[in-house]
N, C-alpha and C positions, 0 to 999 in steps of 0.2 A: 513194736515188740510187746507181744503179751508178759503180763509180770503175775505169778498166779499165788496168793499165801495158801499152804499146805497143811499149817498148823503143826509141822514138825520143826520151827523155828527152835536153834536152841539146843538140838541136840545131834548127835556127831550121825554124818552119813554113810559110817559105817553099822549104824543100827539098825537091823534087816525091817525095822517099821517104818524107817524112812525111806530106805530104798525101795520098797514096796507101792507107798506113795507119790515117791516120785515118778516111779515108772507106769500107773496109775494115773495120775495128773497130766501125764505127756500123755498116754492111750486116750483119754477121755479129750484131750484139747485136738490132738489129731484124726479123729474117729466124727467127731462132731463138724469140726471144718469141711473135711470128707464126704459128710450126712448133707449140711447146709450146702454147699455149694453144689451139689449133683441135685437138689429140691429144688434151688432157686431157680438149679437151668433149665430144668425140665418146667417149672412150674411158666417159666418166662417164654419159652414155647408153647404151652396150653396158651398161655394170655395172646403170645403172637399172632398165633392162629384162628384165636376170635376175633380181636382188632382187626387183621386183614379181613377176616370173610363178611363180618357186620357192618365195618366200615365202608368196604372197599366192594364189596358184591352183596348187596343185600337182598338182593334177590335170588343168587345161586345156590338153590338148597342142598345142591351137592359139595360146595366148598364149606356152608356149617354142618354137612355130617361130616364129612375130610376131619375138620377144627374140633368135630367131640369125638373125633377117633384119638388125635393127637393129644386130648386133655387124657382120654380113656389110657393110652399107653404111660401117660406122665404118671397117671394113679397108683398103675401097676409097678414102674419105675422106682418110686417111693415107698414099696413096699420093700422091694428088695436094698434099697440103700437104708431102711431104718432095720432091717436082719443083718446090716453089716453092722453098722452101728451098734446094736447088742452083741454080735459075737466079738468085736473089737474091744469094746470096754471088760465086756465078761473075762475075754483071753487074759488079760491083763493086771483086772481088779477084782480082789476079792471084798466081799463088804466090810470090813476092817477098813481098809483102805480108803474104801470109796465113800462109807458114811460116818466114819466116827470123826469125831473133832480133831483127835490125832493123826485123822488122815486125811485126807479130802477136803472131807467135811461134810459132804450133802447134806445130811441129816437136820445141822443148821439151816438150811433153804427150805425145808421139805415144804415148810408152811407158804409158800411162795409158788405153790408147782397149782397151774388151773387142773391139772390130771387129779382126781382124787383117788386117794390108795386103795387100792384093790385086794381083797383076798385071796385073790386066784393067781397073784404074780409076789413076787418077792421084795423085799426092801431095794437089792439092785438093783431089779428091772423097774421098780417104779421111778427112782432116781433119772434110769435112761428113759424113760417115761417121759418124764418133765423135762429133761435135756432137750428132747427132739419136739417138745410141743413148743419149747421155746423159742427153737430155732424155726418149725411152723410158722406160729405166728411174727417174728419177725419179720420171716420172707416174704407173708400175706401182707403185712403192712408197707414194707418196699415197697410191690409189685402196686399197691393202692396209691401208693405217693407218684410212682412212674408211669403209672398208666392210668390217672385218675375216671379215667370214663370204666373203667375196668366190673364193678356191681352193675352200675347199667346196661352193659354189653351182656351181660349173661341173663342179668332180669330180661332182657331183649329179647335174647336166644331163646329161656325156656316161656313165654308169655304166648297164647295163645295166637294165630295171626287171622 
């Protein structure tokens, strides 16, 4: 069970800042799980499909185009699961909510995000920024513990033959 501090410890949940943030904190924990888990499936089929065709046919140049078709749709995949991811938390959280100390908190982490802040996007969205790079790179380092041949396979793929 996720246990998550909100930073509205303390004060009655009848006070529309907390309810605000709590409702905030469950969109943001549920919108991410959602993000992360439809990344790592798609991203673990790209992997799948290189491992079979490098490994297993390394000569079939038609099974590693098949394998950068399926990484190509995994890409496009991920775009459309980090536009749910922003309209999920957006629907939800307003930046009150989402970055002050009284609410969320983000604001506190900000210095923690590899995403650096942008001018052309907002405090929220940067926040969902770093939320989804996080979950990124966690998934990239999975998929690297699980499939450790996994940089080789593709230095393989793109290297000249």
């Amino acid at each position: 069970m996720l246990v998550v501090a909100t930073g509205v410890e303390g004060r009655s949940e009848a006070d529309p800042r907390v309810v605000a943030a709590l409702r905030c904190q469950k969109a943001v924990v549920a919108a991410a799980d959602r993000f992360a888990g439809g990344r790592d499936r798609d991203a673990g089929k790209c992997v799948a499909s290189l491992v079979r065709c490098l490994m297993g046919r390394p000569e079939d140049t038609g099974c590693a185009f098949r394998a950068s078709g399926a990484c190509a749709q995994s890409y496009q995949k991920q775009a459309t699961l980090l536009a749910g991811l922003r309209a999920s938390i957006r629907k939800r959280c307003d930046a009150a909510s989402l970055l002050a100390t009284a609410g969320i908190g983000f604001d506190g982490i900000a210095g923690r995000c590899t995403v650096p802040p942008n001018g052309a996007v907002d405090a929220v969205d940067h926040a969902i920024a770093c939320l989804a790079d996080a979950h990124v790179c966690a998934g990239a380092r999975t998929i690297g513990v699980s499939v450790p041949r996994t940089a080789a396979l593709v230095t393989m793929r793109n290297s000249p033959t």
